[in-house]
C-alpha positions as semicolon CSV with decimal commas, in nm:
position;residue;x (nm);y (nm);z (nm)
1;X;0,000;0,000;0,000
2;X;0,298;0,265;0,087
3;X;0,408;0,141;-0,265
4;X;0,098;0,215;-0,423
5;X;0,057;0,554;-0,269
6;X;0,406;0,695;-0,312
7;X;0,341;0,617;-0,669
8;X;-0,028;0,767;-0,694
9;X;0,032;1,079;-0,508
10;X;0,414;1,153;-0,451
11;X;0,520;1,397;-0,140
12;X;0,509;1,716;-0,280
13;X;0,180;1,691;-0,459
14;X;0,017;1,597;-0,060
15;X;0,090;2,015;0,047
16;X;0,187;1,898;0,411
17;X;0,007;1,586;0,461
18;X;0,128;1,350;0,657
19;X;-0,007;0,947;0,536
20;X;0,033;0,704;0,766
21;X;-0,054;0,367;0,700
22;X;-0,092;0,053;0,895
23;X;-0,174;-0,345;0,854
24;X;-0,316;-0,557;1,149
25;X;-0,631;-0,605;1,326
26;X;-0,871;-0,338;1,290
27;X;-1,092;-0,377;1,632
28;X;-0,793;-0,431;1,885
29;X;-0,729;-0,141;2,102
30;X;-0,353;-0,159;2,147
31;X;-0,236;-0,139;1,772
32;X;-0,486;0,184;1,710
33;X;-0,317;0,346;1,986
34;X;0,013;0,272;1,874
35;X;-0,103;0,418;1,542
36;X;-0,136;0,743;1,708
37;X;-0,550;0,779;1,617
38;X;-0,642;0,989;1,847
39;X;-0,386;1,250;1,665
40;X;-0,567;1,223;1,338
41;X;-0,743;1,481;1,184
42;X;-0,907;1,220;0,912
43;X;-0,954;0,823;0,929
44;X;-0,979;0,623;0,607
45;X;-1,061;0,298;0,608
46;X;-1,070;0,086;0,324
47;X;-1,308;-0,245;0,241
48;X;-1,214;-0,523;0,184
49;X;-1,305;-0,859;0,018
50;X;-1,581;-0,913;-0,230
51;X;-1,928;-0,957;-0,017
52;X;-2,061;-0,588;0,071
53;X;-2,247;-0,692;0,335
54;X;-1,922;-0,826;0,485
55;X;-1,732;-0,540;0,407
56;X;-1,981;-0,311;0,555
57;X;-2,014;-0,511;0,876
58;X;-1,560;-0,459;0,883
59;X;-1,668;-0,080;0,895
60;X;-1,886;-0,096;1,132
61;X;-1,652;-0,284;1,366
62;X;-1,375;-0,084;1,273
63;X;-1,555;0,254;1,351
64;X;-1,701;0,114;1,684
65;X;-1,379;0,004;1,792
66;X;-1,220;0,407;1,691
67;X;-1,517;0,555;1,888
68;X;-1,625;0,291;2,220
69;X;-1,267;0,122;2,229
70;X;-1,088;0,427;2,340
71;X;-1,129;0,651;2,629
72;X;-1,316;0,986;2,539
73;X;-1,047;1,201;2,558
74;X;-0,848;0,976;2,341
75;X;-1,109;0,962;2,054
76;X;-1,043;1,100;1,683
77;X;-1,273;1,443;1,698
């Protein structure tokens, strides 16, 4: 994915973005904090696999565990 990005939209075309992206479980607590979330001005997060109804439920999960997982001054605003 860093690949992929580098290549689509190269440093000085981001105008002081910082991208940071990660791989592991989506729901666990400890690796989103790592990540530094609760520093984020803007969460993407991508689908995956082929069934939308099981993609959509990964969102779900994901965004509940951003939002109920974490304290509430630690939350992304």
């Amino acid at each position: 994915m860093d690949d992929w990005l580098n290549d689509a939209l190269p440093v000085e075309e981001r105008r002081g973005s910082i991208v940071v992206t990660r791989y592991g479980s989506r729901i666990l607590n400890g690796p989103l904090k790592k990540c530094a979330v609760t520093h984020c001005r803007s969460i993407i997060i991508l689908s995956e696999g082929l069934d939308p109804d099981e993609a959509d439920s990964a969102i779900v999960r994901t965004t509940l565990a951003l939002t109920a997982g974490l304290a509430p001054d630690e939350r992304p605003r």
